[in-house]
Steps between C-alpha positions, in 0.01 A plus 500: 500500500634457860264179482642327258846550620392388847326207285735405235857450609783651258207693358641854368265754469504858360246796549371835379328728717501881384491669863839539656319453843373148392783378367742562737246334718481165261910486549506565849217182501739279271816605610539101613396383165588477150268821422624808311270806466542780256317816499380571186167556294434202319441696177875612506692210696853510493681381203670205704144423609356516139785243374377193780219260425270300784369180566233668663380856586229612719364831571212745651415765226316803623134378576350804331491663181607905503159709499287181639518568825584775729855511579641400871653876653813339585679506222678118563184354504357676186819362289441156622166501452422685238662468120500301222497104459643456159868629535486244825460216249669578207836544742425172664465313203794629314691392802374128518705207341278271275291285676531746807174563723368853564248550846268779538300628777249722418133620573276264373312781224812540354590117406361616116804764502721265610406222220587722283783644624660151463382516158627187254896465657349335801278235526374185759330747655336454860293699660436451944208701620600614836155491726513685799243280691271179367194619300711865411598616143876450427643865588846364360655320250808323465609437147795284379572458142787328297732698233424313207263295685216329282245306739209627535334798750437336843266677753568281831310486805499792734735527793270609806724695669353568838260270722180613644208708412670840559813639605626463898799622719756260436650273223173318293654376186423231329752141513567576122599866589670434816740287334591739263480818676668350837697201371653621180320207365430494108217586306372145339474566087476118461 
């Protein structure tokens, strides 16, 4: 979020984070910026937040699925990580203005949940595998769909995000990643 404002002037932005901690920390980080946070559960958002709409929403659903794996002991890191997907989308896509774009990031074994999470009110659906070196499986995915999008399902090349064999002290990412990561640069869906 704080990318895109850095990126996009007049850009307004508006988040969700559950944890009091965190969001008080996302204001304090766009206090300069058009960026209002609101701590709420997506499954129960406020009722001024339920009547906007969005040209675009993004978000990080919990990477794993209750009873899957074992839980993290601290107990902000098990509700972050841990929890259903579909609520995630459902709220996301009820909140998106027609023709709006929806991005994902999400483990790579879970892009199957995530196609259907989008289910038929979203479409133009792209999928980037996010490599973490040359010659690795994608451990990521980045999807970006369309509400009421009809081209077709587009799996694009993978973004290698880090240089090298294996990992070293210091920053190895990839051009691609560095620009996005470090420059606030934009993901390419063209």
């Amino acid at each position: 979020s704080l990318c895109l404002l850095a990126r996009v002037p007049g850009a307004q932005v508006t988040g969700v984070e559950l944890q009091s901690d965190y969001a008080a920390l996302a204001r304090e980080n766009g206090a300069e910026a058009d960026f209002t946070v609101y701590c709420a559960d997506v499954a129960a958002l406020p009722v001024d937040l339920r009547q906007k709409s969005y040209d675009h929403v993004m978000f990080n659903p919990p990477w794993y699925t209750p009873g899957t794996v074992e839980a993290p002991a601290d107990p902000g890191r098990c509700v972050a990580h841990v929890g259903a997907m579909a609520p995630w989308f459902d709220v996301g896509l009820r909140r998106l203005r027609p023709g709006g774009t929806v991005t994902v990031i999400q483990r790579a074994e879970r892009l199957g949940d995530m196609l259907s999470a989008l289910g038929p009110q979203a479409g133009s659906v792209q999928v980037l595998p996010l490599a973490s070196r040359v010659g690795r499986d994608a451990g990521r995915v980045v999807v970006r769909a369309v509400k009421g999008g009809r081209g077709a399902l587009r799996l694009r090349a993978p973004m290698v995000v880090h240089r090298g064999e294996s990992h070293r002290d210091g920053d190895s990412f990839s051009d691609a990643a560095r620009a996005v990561l470090r420059d606030g640069a934009a993901i390419s869906w063209h």
